[in-house]
C-alpha positions, -999 to +999 in steps of 0.1 A: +111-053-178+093-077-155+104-105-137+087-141-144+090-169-126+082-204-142+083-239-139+093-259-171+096-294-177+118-308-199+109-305-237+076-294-231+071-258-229+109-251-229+127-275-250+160-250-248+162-262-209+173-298-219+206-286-231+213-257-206+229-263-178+222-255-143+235-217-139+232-210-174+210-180-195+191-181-228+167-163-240+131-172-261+109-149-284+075-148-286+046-132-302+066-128-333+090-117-317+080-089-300+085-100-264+117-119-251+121-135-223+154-139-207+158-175-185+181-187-160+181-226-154+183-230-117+176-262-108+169-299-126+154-326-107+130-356-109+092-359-104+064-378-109+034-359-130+000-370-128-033-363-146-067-363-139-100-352-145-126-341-121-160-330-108-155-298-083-186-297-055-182-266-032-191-273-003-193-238+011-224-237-012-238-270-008-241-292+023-219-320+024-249-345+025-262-336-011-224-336-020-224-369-009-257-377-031-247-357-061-212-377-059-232-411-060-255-398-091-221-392-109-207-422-099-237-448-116-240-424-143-208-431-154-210-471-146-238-467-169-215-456-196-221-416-195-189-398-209-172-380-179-165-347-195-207-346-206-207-351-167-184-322-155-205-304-184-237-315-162-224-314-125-191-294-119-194-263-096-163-244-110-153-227-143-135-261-158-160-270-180-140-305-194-129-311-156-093-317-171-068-309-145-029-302-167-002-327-156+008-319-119+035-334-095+038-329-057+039-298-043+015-279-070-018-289-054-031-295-021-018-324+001-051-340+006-056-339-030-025-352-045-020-382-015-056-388-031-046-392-070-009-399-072-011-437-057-041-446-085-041-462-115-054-452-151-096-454-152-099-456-114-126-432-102-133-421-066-141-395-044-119-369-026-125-348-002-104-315+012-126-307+041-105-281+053-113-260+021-147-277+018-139-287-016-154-324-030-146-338-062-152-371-084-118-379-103-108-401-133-076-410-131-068-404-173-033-417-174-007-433-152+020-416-134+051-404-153+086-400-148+103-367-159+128-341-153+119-310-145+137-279-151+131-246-126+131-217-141+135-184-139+125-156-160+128-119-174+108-103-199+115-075-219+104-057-253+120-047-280 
């Protein structure tokens, strides 16, 4: 047995949620059926998700002044009509090779990040900076905000 705590939102990756009510248990199969997992709905509230994608500079690696260069490179490469994901192909300093960040809401990244991107509109990009963490990005807002419900989770799994 071992304990598994999630986050689902609603009719996404746990469609059951929508019609459980707060308190209440069901359980979910996977991999044929060989593992179940049993869930507890314990809360259901509304956010605000947001996607993006981005650029990652580390700037434990890299002085902020060539940051601030390589930032301005992307930037008129894209103006120019380069594909951003050819660019987080060309530039990006972690392991996300498309740059493509999964729907978020507030609370699941850091503040300076999401005061950033959650005001912005659809095919806006800009900097951001986390100086704290040295970490610099370019970001493309890909879609506007949306409205959902999100459904916390909690989870057991177990074998057959």
């Amino acid at each position: 047995i071992q304990q598994v705590e999630t986050m689902g939102i609603d009719s996404v990756k746990y469609p059951e949620a929508v019609n459980s009510k707060i308190g209440e248990i069901y359980t979910n199969k996977y991999d044929n059926g060989k593992i179940n997992v049993l869930f507890k709905v314990l809360n259901r509230r509304n956010v605000e998700l947001c996607k993006v994608q981005y650029i990652f500079f580390d700037g434990s690696k890299m002085e902020k002044q060539v940051i601030d260069s390589m930032r301005a490179i992307v930037l008129q490469k894209y103006k120019n009509g380069t594909d951003f994901t050819a660019l987080v192909k060309e530039y990006t300093m972690d392991g996300n090779s498309t740059g493509d960040l999964q729907w978020f809401y507030k609370g699941m990244m850091v503040e300076e990040f999401e005061e950033a991107v959650m005001p912005r509109r659809k095919g806006e990009i800009f900097n951001v900076d986390v100086d704290s963490r040295k970490w610099y990005y370019v970001v493309l807002k890909t879609h506007d905000n949306l409205n959902t419900t999100l459904t916390e989770l909690v989870g057991i799994q177990y074998e057959n």
